[in-house]
C-alpha positions as CSV (number, residue, x, y, z in Angstrom):
1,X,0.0,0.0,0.0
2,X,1.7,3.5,-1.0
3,X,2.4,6.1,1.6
4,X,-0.8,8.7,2.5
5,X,1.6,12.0,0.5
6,X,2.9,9.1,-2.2
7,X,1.4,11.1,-5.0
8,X,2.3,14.2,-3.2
9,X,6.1,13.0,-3.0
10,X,6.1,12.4,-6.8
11,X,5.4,15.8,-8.0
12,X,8.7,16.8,-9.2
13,X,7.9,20.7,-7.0
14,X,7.9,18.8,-3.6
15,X,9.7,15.6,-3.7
16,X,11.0,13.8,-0.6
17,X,13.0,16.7,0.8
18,X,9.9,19.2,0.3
19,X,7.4,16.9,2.0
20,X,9.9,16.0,4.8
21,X,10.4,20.3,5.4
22,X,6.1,20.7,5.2
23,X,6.0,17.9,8.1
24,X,8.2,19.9,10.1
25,X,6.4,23.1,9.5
26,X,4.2,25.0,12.0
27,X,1.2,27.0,10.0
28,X,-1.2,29.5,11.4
29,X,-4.0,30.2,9.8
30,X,-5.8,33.1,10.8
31,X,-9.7,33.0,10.0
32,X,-11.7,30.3,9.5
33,X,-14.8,31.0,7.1
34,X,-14.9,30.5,3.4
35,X,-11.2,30.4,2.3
36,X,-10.5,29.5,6.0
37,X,-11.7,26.1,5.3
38,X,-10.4,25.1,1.8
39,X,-6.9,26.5,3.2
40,X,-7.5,24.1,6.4
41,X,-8.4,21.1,4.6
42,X,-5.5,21.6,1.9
43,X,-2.5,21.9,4.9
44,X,-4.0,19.0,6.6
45,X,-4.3,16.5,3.8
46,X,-0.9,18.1,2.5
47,X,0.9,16.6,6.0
48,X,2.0,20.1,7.7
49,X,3.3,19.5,11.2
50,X,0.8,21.5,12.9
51,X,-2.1,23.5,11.8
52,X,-3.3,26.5,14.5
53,X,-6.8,27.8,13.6
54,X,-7.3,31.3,15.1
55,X,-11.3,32.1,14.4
56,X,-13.7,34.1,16.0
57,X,-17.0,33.1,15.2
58,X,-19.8,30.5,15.3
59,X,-21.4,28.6,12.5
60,X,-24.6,30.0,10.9
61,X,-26.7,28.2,8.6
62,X,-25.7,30.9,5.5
63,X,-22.0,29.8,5.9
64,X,-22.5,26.4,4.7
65,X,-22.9,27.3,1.0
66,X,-19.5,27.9,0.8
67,X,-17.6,27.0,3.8
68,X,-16.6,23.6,3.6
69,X,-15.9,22.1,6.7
70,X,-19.1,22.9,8.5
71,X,-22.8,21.2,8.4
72,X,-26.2,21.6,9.8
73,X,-25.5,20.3,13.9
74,X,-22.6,22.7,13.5
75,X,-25.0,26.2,12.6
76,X,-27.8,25.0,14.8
77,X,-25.6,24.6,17.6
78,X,-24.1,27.6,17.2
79,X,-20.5,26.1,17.3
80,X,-17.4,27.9,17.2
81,X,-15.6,27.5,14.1
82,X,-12.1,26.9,15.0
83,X,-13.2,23.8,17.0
84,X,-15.8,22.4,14.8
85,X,-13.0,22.9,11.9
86,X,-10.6,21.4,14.0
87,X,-12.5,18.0,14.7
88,X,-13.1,17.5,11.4
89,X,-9.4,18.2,10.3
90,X,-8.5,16.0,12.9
91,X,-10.4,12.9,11.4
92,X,-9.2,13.9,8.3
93,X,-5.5,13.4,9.5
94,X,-5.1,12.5,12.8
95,X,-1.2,13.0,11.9
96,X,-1.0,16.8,12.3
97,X,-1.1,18.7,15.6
98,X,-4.3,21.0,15.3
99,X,-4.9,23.8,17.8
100,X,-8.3,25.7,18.1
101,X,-8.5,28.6,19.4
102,X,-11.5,30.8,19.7
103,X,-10.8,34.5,19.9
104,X,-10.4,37.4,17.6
105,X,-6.7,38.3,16.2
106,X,-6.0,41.8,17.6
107,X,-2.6,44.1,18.3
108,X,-2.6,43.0,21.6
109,X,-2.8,39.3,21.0
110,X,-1.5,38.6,17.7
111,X,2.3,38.4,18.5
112,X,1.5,35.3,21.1
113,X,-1.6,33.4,19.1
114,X,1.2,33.5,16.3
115,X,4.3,33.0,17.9
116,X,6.5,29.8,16.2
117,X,4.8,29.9,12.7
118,X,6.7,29.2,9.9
119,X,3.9,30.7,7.7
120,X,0.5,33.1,7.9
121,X,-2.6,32.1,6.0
122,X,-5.0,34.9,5.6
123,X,-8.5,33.3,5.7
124,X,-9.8,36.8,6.6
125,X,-12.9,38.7,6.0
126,X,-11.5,42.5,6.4
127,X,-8.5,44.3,5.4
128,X,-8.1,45.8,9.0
129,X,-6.9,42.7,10.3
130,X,-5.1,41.8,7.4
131,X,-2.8,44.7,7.8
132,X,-2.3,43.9,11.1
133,X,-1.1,40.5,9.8
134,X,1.4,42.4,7.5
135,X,2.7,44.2,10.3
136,X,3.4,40.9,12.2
137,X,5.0,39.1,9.3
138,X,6.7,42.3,8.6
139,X,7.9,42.8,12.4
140,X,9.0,38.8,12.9
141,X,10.2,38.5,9.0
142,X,7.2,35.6,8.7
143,X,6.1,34.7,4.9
144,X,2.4,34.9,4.8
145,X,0.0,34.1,1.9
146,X,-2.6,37.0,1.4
147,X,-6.3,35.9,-0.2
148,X,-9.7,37.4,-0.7
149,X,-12.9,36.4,-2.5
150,X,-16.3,38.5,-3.2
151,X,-18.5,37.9,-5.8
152,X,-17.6,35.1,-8.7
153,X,-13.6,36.3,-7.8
154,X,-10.8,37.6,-6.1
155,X,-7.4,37.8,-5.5
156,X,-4.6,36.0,-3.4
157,X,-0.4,36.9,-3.5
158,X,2.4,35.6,-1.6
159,X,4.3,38.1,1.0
160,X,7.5,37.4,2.0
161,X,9.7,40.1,3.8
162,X,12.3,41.5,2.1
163,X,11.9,40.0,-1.0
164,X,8.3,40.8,-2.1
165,X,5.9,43.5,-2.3
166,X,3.6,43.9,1.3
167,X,-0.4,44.3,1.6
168,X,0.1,47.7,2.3
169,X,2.4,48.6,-0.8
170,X,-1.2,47.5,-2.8
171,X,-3.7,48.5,-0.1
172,X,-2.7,51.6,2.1
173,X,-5.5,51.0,4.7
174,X,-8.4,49.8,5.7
175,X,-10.6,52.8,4.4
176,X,-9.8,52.5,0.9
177,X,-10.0,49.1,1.0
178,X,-13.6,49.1,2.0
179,X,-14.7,51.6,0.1
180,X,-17.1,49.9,-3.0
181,X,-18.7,46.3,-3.2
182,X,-19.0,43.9,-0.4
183,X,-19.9,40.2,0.2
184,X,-23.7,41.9,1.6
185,X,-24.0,43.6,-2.0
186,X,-22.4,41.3,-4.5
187,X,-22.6,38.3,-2.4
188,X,-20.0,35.5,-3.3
189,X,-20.2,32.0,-4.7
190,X,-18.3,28.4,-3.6
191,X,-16.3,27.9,-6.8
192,X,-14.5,31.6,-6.7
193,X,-13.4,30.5,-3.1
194,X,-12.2,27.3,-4.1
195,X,-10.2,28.7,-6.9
196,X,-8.3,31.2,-5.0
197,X,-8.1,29.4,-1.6
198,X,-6.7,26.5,-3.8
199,X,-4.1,28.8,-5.4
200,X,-3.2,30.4,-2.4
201,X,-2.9,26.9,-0.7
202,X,-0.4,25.9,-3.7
203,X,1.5,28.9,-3.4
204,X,1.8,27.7,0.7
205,X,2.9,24.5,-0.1
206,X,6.1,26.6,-2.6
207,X,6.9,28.6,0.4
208,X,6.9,25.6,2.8
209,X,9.5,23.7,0.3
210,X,11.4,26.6,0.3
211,X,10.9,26.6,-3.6
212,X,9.4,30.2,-4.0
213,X,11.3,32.6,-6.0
214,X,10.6,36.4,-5.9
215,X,10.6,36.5,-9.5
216,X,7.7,33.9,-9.2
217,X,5.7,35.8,-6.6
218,X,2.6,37.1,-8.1
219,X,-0.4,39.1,-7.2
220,X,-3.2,36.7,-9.2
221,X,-6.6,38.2,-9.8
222,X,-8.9,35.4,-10.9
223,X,-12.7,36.0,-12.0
224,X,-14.5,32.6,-12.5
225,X,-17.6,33.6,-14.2
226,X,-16.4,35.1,-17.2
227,X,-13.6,33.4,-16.9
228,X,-10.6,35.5,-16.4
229,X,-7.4,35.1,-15.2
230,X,-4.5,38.1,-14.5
231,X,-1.5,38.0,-12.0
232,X,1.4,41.1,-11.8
233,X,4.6,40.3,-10.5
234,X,5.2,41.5,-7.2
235,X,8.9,41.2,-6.5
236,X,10.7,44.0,-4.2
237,X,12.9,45.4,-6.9
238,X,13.3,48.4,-5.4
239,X,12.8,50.8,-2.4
240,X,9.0,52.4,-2.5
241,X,7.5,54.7,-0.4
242,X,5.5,52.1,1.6
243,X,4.8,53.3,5.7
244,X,5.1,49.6,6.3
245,X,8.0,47.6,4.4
246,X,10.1,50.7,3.8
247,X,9.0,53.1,6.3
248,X,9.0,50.6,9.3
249,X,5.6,51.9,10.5
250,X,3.5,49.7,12.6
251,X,0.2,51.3,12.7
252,X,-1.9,48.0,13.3
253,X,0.6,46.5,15.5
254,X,0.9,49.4,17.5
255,X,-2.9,49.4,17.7
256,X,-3.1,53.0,16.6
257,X,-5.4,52.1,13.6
258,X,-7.9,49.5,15.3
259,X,-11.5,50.1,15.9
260,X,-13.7,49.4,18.5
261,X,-16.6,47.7,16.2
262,X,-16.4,46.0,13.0
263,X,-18.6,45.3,10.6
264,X,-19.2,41.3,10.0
265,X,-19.5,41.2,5.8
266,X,-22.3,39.0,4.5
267,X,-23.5,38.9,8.6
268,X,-26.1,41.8,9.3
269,X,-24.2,41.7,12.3
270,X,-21.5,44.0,14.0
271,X,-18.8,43.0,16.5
272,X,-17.5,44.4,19.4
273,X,-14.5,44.5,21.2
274,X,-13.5,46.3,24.5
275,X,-10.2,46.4,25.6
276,X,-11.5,47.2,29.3
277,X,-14.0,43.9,29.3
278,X,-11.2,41.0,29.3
279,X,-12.7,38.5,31.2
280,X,-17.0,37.5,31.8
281,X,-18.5,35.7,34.4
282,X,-21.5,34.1,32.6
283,X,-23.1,32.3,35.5
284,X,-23.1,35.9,37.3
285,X,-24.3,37.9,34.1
286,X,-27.2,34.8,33.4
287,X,-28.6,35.5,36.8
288,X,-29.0,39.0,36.3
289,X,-31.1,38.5,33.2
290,X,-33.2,36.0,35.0
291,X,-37.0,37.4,33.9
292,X,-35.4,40.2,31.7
293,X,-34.8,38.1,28.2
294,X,-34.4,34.6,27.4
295,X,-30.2,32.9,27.4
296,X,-29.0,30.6,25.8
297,X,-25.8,29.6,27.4
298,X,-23.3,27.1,26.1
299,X,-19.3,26.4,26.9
300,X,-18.3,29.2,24.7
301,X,-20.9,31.7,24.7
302,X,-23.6,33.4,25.8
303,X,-26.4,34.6,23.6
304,X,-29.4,36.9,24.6
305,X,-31.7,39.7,23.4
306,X,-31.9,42.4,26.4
307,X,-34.4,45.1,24.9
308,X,-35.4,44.6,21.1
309,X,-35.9,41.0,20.1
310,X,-34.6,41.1,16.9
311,X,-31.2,42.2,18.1
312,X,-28.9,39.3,19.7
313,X,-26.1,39.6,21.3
314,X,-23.8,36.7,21.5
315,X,-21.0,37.5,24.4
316,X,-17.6,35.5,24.5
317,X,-15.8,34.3,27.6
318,X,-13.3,37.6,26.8
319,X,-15.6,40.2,26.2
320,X,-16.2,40.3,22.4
321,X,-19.8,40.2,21.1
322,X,-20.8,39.5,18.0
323,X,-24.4,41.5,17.5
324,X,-26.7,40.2,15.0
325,X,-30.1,41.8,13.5
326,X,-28.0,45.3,12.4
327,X,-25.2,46.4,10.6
328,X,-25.6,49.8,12.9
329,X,-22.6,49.9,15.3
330,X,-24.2,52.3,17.4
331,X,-26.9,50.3,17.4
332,X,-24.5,47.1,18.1
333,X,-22.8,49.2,20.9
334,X,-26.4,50.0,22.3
335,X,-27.2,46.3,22.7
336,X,-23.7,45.9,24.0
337,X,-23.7,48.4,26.6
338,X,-27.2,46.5,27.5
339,X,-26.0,43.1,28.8
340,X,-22.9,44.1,30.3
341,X,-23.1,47.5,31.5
């Protein structure tokens, strides 16, 4: 009986030597959704050494159109993503050393949750926290692979300190990068986020085997629907005026950039995050709602409506909320400021 990477080992672009250097790998893949779980599945079946999911969110019925590691049980239950991901990985190839964890990536936790890896995976849904990944890598000289889908397309490009182009070279915050169409306006469909999270996932597997020129490094644009194809090399030939990779600036790092509520794309829903609520008692905070609203309580969360109905807050152990039923912050922040005061 062959090997489980046989067919892996025989493609001339990994070989023995680049299989042995992806089992001894450490990847950390940040986001867990759509291209979160095509990226997932493609480093687990590929043999890395070990896989760290970083998500914050729960399943929802309208993520299983396109995110492929979830199913039913998983939205009605409300389960977080990273561990729902991670015990399906895990059955997938019980070989590779998965670690869930449940939070959100922010500037004061992202040089721990990301501490040892070898590589970044973006399996993002906004630029904010992207750029705060290419700060990191930046900061710790860590290759990361960039990717992002909307609509039938989208784009993914390899980063690599020093020798490539950065995310902010291309995108010089988060403003400008929100400005226009979004996942609520455009929507997106399964096969663009299989095409680019399985591109990106091949460009991992290059860096991994330490195979990945900068004259190869490309910024690919890929439209499915029509079809088109288009990628612009995106080698560091020369000094720019970049605030990140030639400016040394840190602004996401530093935190000087990062916003109190975000908007959840394709989610009618808003999160929250704030830095003076770290910790929640939920047993103490369920009693107090006793005969106000209904809970729903469960190891990870809490969830409860307290004052319009139609508005649902669901409060992690840390403090973040992710508010459904508006895509109001102040509305979010209202509902917020609600439950815990």
């Amino acid at each position: 009986m062959e090997s489980r990477y046989a067919k892996q080992i025989r493609f001339e672009g990994i070989g023995e030597t680049g299989q042995e250097r992806i089992k001894n790998s450490s990847v950390t893949l940040c986001g867990c959704g759509a291209l979160g779980t095509v990226l997932a599945e493609s480093m687990v079946r590929a043999g890395v050494g070990e896989l760290r999911i970083i998500d914050r969110d729960i399943v929802e019925l309208s993520n299983l159109q396109r995110q492929v590691l979830f199913d039913e049980r998983d939205a009605h239950e409300g389960r977080p993503k990273a561990i729902a991901a991670s015990e399906r990985l895990a059955a997938i190839n019980s070989e590779v050393v998965i670690e869930p964890i449940v939070a959100d990536l922010t500037s004061g936790n992202v040089r721990e949750l990301v501490a040892g890896a070898d590589l970044i995976l973006d399996g993002t849904d906004n630029f904010e926290t992207r750029l705060l990944i290419n700060d990191l890598a930046l900061e710790e000289q860590i290759p990361w692979v960039h990717a992002a889908v909307l609509g039938a397309g989208g784009q993914t490009m390899p980063i690599v300190p020093g020798e490539t182009q950065c995310l902010r070279c291309l995108v010089p915050d988060d403003s400008s990068a929100s400005e226009g169409e979004t996942c609520d306006s455009v929507g997106v469909i399964g096969p663009a986020v299989g095409a680019i999270a399985s591109l990106a996932a091949a460009t991992a597997l290059k860096i991994l085997c330490g195979t990945l020129e900068p004259t190869q490094a490309m910024l690919s644009v890929i439209d499915t629907w029509q079809p088109r194809f288009h990628s612009v090399q995106i080698a560091k030939t020369q000094p720019s005026d970049c605030p990140a990779c030639d400016q040394g600036r840190r602004d996401y790092l530093s935190g000087r950039l990062s916003n109190e509520s975000t908007v959840l794309c394709g989610r009618n829903a808003v999160q929250i995050r704030r830095g003076s609520v770290t910790e929640v008692d939920f047993d103490r905070l369920a009693r107090s709602l006793e005969g106000v609203c209904d809970v729903t309580r469960t190891p990870h969360f809490l969830r409860a409506a307290p004052g319009d109905p139609t508005v649902v807050v669901t409060l992690f152990r840390d403090g973040r909320a992710i508010v459904s039923g508006t895509d109001e912050p102040t509305i979010a922040r209202t509902a917020y400021t609600r439950l815990l005061g």
